[in-house]
N, CA, C and O atoms as a MOPAC input file, in Angstrom:
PM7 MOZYME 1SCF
protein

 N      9.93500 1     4.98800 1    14.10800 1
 C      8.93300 1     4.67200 1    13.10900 1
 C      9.10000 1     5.61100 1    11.91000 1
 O      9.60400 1     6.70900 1    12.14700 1
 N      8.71700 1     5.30000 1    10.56700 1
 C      8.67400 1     5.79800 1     9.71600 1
 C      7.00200 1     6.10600 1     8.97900 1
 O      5.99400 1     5.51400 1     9.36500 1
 N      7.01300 1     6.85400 1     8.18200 1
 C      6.55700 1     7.11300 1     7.45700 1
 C      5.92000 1     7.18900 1     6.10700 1
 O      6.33300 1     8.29400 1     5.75400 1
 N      5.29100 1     6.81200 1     5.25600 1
 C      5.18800 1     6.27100 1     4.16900 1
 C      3.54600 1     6.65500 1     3.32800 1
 O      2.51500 1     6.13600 1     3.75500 1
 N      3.53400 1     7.52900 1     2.22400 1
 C      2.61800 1     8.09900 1     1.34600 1
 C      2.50600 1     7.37000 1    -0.10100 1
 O      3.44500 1     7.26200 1    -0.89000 1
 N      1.39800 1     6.96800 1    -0.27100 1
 C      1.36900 1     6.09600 1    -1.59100 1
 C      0.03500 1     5.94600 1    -1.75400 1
 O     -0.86100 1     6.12300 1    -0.92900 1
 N     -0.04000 1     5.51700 1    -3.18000 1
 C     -1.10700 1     5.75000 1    -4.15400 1
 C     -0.59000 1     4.34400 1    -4.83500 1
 O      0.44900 1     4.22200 1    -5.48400 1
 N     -1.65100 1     3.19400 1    -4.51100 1
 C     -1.92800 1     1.90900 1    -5.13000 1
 C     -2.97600 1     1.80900 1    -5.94900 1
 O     -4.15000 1     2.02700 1    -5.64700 1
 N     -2.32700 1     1.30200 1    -7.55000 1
 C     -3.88800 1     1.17700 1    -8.41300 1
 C     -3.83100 1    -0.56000 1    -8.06700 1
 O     -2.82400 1    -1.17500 1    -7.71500 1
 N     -4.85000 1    -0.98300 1    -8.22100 1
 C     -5.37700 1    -2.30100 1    -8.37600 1
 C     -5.79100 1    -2.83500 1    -9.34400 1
 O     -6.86500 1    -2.39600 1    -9.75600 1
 N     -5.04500 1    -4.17200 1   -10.24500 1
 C     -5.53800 1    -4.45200 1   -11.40200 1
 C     -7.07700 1    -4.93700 1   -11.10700 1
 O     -7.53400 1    -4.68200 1    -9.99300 1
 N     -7.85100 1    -5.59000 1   -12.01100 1
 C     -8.94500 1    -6.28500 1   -12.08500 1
 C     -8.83400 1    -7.25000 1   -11.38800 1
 O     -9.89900 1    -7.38500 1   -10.78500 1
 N     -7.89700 1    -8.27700 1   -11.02900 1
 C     -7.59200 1    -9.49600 1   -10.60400 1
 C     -7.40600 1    -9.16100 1    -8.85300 1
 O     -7.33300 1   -10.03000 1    -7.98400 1
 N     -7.37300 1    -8.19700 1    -8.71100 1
 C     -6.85200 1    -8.01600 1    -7.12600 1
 C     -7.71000 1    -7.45600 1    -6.40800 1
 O     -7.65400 1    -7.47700 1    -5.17800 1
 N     -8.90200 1    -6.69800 1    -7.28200 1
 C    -10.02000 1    -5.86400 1    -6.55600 1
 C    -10.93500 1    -6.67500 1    -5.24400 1
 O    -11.49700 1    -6.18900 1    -4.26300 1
 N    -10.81900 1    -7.91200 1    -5.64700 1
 C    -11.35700 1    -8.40600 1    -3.79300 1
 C    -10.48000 1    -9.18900 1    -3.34400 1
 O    -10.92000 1   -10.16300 1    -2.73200 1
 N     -9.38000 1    -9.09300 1    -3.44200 1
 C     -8.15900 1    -9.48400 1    -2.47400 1
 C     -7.32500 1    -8.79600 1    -1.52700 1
 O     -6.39300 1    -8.05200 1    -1.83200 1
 N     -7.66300 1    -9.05000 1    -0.48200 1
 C     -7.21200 1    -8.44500 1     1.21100 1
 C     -6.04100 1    -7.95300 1     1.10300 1
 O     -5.30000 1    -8.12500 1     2.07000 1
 N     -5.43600 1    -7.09800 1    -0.24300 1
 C     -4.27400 1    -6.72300 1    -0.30300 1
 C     -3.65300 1    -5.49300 1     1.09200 1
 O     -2.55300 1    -5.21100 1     1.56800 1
 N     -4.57900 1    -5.20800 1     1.24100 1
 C     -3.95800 1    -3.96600 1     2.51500 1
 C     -4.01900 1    -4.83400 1     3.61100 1
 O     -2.98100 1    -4.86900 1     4.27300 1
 N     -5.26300 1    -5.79300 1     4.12500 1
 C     -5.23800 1    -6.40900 1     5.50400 1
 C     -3.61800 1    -7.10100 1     5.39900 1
 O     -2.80000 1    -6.95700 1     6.30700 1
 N     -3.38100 1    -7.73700 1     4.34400 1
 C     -2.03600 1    -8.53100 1     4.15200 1
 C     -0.88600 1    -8.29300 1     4.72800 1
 O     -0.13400 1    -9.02800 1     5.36800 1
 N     -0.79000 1    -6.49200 1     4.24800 1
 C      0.06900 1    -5.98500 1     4.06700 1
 C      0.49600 1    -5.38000 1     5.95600 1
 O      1.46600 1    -5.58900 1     6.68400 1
 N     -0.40700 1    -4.83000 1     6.08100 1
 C     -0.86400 1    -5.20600 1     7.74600 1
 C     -0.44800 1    -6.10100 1     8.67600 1
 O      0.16100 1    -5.86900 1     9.72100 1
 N     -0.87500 1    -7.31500 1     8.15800 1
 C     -1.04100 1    -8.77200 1     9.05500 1
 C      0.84300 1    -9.24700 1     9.00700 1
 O      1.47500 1    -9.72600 1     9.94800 1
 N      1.47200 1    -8.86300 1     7.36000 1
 C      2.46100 1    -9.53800 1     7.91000 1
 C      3.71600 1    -9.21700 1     7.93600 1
 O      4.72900 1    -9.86500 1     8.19900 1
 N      3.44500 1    -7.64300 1     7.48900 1
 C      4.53800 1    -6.59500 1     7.48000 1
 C      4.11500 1    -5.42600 1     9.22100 1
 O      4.53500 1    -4.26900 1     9.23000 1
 N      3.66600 1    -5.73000 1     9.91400 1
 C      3.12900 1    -4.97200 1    10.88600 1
 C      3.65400 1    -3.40100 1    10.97800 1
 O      4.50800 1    -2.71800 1    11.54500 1
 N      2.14800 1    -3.25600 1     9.67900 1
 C      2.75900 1    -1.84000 1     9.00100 1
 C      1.22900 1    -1.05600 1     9.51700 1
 O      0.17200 1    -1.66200 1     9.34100 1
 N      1.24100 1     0.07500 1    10.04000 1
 C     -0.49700 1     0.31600 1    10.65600 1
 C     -0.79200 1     1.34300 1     9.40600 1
 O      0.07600 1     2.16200 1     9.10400 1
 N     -1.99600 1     1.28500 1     8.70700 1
 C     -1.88300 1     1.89800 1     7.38300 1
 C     -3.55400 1     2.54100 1     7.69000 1
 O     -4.52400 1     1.91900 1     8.12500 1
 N     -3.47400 1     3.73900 1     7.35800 1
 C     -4.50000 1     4.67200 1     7.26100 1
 C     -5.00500 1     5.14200 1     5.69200 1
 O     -4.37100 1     5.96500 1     5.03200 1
 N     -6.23400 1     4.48700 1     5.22100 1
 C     -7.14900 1     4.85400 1     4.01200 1
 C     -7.06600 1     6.07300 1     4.29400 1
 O     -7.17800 1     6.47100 1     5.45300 1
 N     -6.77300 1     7.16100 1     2.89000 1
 C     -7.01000 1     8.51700 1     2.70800 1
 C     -8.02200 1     8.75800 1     1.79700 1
 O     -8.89400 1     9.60300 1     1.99900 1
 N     -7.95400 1     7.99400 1     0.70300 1
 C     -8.67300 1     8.48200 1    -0.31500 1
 C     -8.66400 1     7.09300 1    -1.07700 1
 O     -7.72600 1     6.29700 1    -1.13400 1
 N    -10.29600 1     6.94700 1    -1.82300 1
 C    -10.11500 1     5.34400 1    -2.09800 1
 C    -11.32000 1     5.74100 1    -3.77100 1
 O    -12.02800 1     6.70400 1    -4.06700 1
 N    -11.00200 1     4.44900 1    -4.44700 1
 C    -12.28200 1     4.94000 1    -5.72200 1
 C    -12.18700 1     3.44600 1    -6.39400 1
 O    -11.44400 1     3.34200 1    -7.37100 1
 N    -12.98200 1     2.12900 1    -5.87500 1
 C    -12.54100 1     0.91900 1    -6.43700 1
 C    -13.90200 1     0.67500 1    -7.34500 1
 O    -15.00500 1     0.75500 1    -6.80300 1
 N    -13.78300 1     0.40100 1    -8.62400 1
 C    -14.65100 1     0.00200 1    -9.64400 1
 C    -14.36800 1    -1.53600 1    -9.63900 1
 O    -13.75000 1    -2.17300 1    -8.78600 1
 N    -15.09300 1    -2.09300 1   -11.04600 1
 C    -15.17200 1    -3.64400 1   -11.19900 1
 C    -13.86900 1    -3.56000 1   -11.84100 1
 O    -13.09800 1    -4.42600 1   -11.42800 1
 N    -13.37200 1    -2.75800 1   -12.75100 1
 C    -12.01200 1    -3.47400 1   -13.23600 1
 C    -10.89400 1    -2.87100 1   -12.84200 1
 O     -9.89500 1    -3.26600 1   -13.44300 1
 N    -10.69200 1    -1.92600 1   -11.91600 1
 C     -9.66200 1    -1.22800 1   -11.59200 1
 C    -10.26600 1    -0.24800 1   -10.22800 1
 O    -11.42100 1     0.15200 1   -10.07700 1
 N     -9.35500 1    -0.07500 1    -9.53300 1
 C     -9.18900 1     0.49600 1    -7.84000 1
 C     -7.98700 1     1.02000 1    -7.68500 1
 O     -6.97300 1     0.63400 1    -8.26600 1
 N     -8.09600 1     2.28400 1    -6.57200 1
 C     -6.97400 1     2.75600 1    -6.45500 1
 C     -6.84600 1     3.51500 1    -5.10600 1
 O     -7.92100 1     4.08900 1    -4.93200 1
 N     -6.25400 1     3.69000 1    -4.38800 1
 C     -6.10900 1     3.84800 1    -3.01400 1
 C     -4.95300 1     4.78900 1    -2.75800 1
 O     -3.83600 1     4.71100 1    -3.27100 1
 N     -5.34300 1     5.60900 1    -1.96900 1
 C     -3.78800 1     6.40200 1    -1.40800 1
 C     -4.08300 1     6.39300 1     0.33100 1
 O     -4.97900 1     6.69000 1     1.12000 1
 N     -2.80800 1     5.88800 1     0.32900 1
 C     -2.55000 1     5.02200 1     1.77400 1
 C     -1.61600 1     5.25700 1     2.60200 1
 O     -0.50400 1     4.97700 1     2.15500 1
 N     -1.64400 1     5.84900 1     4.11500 1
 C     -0.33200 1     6.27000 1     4.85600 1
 C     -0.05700 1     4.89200 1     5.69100 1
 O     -0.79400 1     4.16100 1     6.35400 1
 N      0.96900 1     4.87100 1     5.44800 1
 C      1.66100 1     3.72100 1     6.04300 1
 C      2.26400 1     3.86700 1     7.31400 1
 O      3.10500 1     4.76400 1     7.24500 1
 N      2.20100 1     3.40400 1     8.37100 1
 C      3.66500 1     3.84700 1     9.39100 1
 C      4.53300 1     2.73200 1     9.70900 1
 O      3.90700 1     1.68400 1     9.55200 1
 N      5.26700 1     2.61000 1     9.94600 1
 C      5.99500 1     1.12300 1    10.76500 1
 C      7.56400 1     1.07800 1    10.50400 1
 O      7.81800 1     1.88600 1     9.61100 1
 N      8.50800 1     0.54600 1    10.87600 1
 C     10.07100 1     0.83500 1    10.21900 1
 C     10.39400 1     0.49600 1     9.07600 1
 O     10.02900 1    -0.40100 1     8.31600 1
 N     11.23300 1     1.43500 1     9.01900 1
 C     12.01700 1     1.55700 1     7.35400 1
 C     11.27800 1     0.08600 1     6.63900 1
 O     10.29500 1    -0.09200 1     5.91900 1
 N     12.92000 1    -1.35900 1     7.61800 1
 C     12.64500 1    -2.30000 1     6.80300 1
 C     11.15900 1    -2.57300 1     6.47800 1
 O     10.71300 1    -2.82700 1     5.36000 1
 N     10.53600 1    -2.49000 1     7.51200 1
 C      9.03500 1    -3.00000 1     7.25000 1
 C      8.11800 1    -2.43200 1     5.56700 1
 O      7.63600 1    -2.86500 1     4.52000 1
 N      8.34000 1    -1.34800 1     6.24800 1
 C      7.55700 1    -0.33400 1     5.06700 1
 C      8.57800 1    -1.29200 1     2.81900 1
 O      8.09000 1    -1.72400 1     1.77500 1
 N     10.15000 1    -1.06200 1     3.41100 1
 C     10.31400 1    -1.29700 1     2.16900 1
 C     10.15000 1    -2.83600 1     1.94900 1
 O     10.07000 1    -3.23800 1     0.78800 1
 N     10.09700 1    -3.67700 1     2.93300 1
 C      9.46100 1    -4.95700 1     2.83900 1
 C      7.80700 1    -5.43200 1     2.06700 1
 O      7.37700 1    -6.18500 1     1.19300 1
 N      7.38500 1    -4.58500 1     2.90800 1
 C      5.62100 1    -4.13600 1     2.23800 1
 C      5.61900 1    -3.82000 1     0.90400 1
 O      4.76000 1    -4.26100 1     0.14100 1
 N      6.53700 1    -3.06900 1     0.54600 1
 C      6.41900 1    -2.18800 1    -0.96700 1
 C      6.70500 1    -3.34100 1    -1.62600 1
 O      5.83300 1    -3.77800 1    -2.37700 1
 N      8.08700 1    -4.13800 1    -1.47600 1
 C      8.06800 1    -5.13400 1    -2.20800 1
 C      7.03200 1    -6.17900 1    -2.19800 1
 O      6.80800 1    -6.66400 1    -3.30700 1
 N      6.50700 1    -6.53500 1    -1.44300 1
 C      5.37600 1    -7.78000 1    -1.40000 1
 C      4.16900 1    -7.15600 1    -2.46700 1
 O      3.54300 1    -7.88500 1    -3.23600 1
 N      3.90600 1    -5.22000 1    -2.33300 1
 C      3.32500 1    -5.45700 1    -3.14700 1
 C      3.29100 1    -5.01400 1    -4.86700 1
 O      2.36900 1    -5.04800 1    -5.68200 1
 N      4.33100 1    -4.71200 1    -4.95700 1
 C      4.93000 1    -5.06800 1    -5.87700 1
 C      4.88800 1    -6.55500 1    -7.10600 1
 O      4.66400 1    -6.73500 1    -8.30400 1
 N      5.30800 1    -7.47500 1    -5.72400 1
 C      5.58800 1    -9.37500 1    -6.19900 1
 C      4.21200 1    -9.50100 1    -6.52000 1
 O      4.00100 1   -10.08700 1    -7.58100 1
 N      2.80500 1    -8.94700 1    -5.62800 1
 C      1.44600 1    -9.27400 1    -6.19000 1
 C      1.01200 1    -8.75500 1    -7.00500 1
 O     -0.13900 1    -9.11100 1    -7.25800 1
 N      1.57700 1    -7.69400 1    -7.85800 1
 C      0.82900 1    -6.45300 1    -9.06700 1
 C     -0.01400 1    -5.31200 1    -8.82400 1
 O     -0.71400 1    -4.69200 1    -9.62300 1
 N      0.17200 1    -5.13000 1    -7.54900 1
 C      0.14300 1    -3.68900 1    -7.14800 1
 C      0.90700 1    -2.56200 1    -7.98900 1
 O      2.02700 1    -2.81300 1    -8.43500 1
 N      0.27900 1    -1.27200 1    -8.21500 1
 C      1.09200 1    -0.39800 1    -9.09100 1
 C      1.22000 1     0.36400 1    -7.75300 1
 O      0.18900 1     0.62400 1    -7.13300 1
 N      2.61900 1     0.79500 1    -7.19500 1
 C      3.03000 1     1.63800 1    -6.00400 1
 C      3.48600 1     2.96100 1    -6.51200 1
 O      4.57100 1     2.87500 1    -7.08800 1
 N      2.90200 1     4.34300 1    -6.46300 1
 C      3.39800 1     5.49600 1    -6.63900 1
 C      3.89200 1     6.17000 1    -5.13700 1
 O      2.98400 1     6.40500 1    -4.34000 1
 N      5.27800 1     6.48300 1    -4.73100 1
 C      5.11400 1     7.22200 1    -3.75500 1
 C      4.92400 1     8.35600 1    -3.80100 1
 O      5.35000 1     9.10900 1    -4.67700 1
 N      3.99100 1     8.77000 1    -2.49700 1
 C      3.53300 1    10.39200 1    -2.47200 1
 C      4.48100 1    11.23800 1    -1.74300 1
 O      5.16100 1    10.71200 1    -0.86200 1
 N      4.62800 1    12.65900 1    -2.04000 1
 C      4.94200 1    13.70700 1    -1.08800 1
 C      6.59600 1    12.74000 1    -0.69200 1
 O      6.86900 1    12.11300 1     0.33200 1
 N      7.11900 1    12.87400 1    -1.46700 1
 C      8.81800 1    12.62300 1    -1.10500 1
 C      9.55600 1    11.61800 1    -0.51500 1
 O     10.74100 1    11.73200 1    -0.19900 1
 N      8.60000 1    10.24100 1    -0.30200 1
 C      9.24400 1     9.27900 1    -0.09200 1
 C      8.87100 1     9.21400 1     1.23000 1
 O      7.90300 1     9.80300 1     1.71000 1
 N      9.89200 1     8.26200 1     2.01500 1
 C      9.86900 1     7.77000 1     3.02500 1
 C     10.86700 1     8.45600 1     4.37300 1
 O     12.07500 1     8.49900 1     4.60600 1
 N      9.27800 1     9.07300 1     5.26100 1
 C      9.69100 1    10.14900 1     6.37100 1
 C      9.95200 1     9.42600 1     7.82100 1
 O      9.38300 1     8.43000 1     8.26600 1
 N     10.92900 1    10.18100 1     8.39500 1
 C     11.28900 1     9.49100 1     9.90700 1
 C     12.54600 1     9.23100 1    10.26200 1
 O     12.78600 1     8.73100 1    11.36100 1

């Protein structure tokens, strides 16, 4: 298993869309809320991820394709 530190902002358009359950449900990635601050036009989340490599860089891309802004934290991807 790997490892994975990130900080997702959320445009306006995505703030009530199940973007983490998603990411969850179909990348079977087990992801732990650290720190969260979602307003009406913008949200932002820093999120530990675990699950394999592919998975994790599978996830990044999906959210990516939806307009997720992905910063990774603390050096990338551990494991």
């Amino acid at each position: 298993m790997a490892k994975l530190r990130v900080k997702l902002t959320f445009p306006e358009e995505l703030i009530k869309e199940p973007v983490i359950y998603n990411l969850t449900k179909k990348f079977d990635i087990v992801t732990n809320i650290r720190r969260a601050n979602v307003e009406a036009k913008v949200g932002w989340v820093v999120l530990e991820m675990d699950a394999t490599e592919e998975a994790l860089k599978n996830g990044l891309r999906y959210l990516d394709e939806v307009g997720v802004q992905v910063e990774q934290l603390d050096g990338g991807l551990e494991g």
